[in-house]
N, C-alpha and C positions, 0 to 999 in steps of 0.2 A: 233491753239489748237483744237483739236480733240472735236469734240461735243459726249458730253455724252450719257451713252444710258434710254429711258425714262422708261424701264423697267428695270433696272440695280438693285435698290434698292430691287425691290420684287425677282429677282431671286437668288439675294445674299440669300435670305431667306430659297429657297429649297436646301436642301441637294444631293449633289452629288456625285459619282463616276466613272470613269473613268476606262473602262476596256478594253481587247483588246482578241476575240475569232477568231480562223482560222475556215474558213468556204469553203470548195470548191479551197481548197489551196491559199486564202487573209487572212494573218491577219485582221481582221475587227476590228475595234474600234469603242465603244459604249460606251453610256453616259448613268447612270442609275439614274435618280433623281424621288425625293420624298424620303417616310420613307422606310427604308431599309429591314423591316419587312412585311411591306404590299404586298398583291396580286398586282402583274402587273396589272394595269388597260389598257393599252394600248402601243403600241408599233409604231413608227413615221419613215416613209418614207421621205426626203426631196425631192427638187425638184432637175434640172437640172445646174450645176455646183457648186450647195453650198454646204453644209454641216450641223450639226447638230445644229450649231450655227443661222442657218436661224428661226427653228423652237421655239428658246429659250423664248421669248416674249411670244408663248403662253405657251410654260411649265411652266412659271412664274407666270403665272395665275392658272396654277392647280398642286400648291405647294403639296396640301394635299394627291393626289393620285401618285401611281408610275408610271411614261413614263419612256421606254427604247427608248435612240435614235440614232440608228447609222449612221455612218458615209457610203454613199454608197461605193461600190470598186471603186479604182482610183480617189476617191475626198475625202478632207480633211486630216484625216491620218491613211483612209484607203486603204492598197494595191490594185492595179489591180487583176483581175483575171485571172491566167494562161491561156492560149490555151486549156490546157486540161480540163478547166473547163465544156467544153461543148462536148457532142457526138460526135469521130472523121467521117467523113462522109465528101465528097466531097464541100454537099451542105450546111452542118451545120451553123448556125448563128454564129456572132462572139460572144466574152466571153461577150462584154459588151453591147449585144442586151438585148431587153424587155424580153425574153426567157431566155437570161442570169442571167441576173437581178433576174427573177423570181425563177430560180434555188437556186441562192443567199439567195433572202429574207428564203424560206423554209426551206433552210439551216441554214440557221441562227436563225431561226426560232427551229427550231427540236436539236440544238446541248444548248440551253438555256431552252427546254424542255419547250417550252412555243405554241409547233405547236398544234393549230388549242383549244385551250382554250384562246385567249387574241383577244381584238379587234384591229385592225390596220387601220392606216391611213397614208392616201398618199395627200401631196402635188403636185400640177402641174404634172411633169415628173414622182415623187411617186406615183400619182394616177395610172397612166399606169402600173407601174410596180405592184403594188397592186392588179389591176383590174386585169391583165392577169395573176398573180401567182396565184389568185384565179378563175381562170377558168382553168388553167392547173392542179386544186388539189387542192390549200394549204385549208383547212378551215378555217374558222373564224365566230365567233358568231354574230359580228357586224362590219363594215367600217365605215370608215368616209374617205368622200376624200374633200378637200379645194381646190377649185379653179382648178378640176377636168378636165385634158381635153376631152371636150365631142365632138370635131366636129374635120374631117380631116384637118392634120395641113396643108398643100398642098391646099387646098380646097378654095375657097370663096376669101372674100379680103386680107386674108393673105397670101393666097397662094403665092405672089411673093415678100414678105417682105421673104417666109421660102423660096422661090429659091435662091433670095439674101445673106440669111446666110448660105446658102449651102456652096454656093461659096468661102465664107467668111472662113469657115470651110476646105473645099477640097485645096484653097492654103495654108492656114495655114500646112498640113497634106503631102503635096509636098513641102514644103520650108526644106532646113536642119534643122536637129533636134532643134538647139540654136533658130534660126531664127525665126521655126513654132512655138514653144511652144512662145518667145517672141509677135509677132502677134497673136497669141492667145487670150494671155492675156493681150492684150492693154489695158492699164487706160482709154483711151480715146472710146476705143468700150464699155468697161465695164461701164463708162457713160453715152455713149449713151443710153445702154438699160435699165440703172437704171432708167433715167430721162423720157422714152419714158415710163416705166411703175408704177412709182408711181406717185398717185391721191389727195395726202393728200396739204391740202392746208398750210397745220403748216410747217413756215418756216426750225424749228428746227429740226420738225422730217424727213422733206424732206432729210435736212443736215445727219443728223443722217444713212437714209438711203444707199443712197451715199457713203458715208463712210464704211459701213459695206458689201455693194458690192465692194468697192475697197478691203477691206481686203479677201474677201473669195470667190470671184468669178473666181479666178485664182489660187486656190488650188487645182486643176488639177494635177496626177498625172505626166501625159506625153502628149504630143500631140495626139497621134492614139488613145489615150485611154479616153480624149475628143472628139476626131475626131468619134469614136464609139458609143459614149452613144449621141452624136448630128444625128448621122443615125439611130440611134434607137428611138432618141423622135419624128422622121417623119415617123417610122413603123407604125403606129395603134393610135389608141385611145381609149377611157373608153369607148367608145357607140359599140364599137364591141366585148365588153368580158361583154354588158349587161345584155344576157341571162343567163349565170351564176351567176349573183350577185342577190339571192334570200334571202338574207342574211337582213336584217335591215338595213339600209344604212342611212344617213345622208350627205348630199353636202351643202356646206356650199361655194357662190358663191357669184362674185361681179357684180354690176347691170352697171360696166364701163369698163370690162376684154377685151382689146384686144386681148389676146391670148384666151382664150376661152371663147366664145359669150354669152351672156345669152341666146340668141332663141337654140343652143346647149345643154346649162345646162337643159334647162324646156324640151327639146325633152329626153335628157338623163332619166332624172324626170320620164318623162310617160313611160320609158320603164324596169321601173324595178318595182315590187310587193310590194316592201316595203321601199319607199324613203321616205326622208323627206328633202324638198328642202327649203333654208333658202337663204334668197338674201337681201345681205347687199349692199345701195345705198349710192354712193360716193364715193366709190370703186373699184378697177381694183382687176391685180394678186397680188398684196401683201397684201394680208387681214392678213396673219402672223406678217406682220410690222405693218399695220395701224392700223387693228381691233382687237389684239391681245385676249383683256378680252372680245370683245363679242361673240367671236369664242370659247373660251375658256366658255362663260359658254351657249354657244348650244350645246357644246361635253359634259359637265357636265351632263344637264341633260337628254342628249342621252343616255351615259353611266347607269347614274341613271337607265333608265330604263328598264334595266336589271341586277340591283342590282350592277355594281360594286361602 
């Protein structure tokens, strides 16, 4: 029997809707919760292979304000994004690079009339794509990135864990189309890195976790198009689109992240004018699964204060 979810009951409580806008030639599908009258308080990046339903635990915590949260292209049940989505040019990046991405979010952004009056926030692989649309342009009045990547993923000791899922990636993306997408999305790889990265000691919610990666971590549109946004979360990171980010920021980081470090987070910290760096102990990258309500009311009263 499938374990429950421990946020289940309170999100039942915020009101939703379900809408689907083309953006850069994707239909994009997006989740619109809170009251449906209210000013957009904030707009939600996910991370790398999930989808809108990663971030739900904390929307569930801030019932009373409006998040919009889509679904990225190529994951969940939103389309890839054309070839043409990007500048034709020899050298041009592919559609679903950090460039790409960044293209996306603005578009997305401008065609819901919400470009550069709402705050936004990025999860993990979100944060990337957050941090660099905001430095190629997009405005925003405030950030917030969770679990932010602040150090070269190539770099340090992880460096050959990210060679290793190269690898792991590039045969998946040479196997026939059935074959890659099934290697892909192994239950058994999806396992492993559910289990290698939550921290939570509660048997239930462990379970819980687990589970909720086996549902959504292989919602992948196609192979190339996971195989993409996996060569793109080793392009860059947040600490190189820091100059830009002069904006009110809030990182909200875990003090047990093996994907990205705390000595990472506190460097990123000092490099931007107006951070405000929150580090919750006992915790790795899924602070959206474990710490759901205490993230949830550091973004409150971020938010707060600047009136939304």
């Amino acid at each position: 029997m499938p374990q429950p979810s421990p946020y289940a009951a309170r999100l039942a409580e915020v009101p939703v809707r379900r809408r689907t806008i083309e953006v850069l030639g994707s239909p994009t599908a997006y989740w619109d919760y809170g009251p449906a009258d209210a000013d957009v308080a904030l707009v939600l990046v996910h991370g790398y292979r999930g989808d809108h339903h990663g971030l739900e635990p904390v929307v569930a915590h801030l019932g009373d304000l409006r998040v919009i949260s889509p679904d990225l292209p190529g994951f969940g049940e939103s389309a890839p994004l054309p070839s043409t989505s990007m500048p034709s040019a020899p050298l041009a990046p592919a559609p679903h690079s950090i460039a790409g991405y960044g293209r996306w979010l603005d578009g997305f952004l401008d065609a819901l009339r919400l470009r550069g009056t709402v705050p936004l926030l990025g999860h993990s692989f979100g944060s990337i794509v957050v941090a660099h649309a905001v430095a190629a342009g997009l405005p925003t009045p405030r950030l917030i990135l969770v679990n932010p990547i602040s150090t070269d993923p190539m770099a340090g000791v992880n460096g050959m864990l990210a060679r290793l899922t190269r690898l792991y990636y590039r045969l998946g993306r040479a196997l026939p189309p059935c074959a890659g997408a099934a290697w892909l999305g192994s239950p058994a790889m999806v396992r492993f890195m559910s289990s290698t990265l939550a921290k939570t000691t509660d048997p239930r919610l462990k379970r819980w976790i687990h589970e909720e990666h086996l549902r959504y971590f292989s919602g992948f549109s196609d192979r190339d198009t996971l195989a993409e946004g996996f060569d793109a979360s080793l392009e860059t990171d947040v600490l190189r689109a820091a100059a830009a980010l002069t904006m009110p920021t809030l990182l909200i980081v875990g003090d047990d992240d093996l994907i990205a470090p705390l000595e990472g987070q506190r460097e990123l910290a000092a490099r931007l004018p107006e951070a405000q760096l929150e580090v919750l102990t006992g915790v790795g990258h899924l602070i959206h699964y474990e710490r759901p309500a205490r993230a949830a009311a550091l973004i409150r009263a971020f938010l707060r204060a600047d009136g939304a």
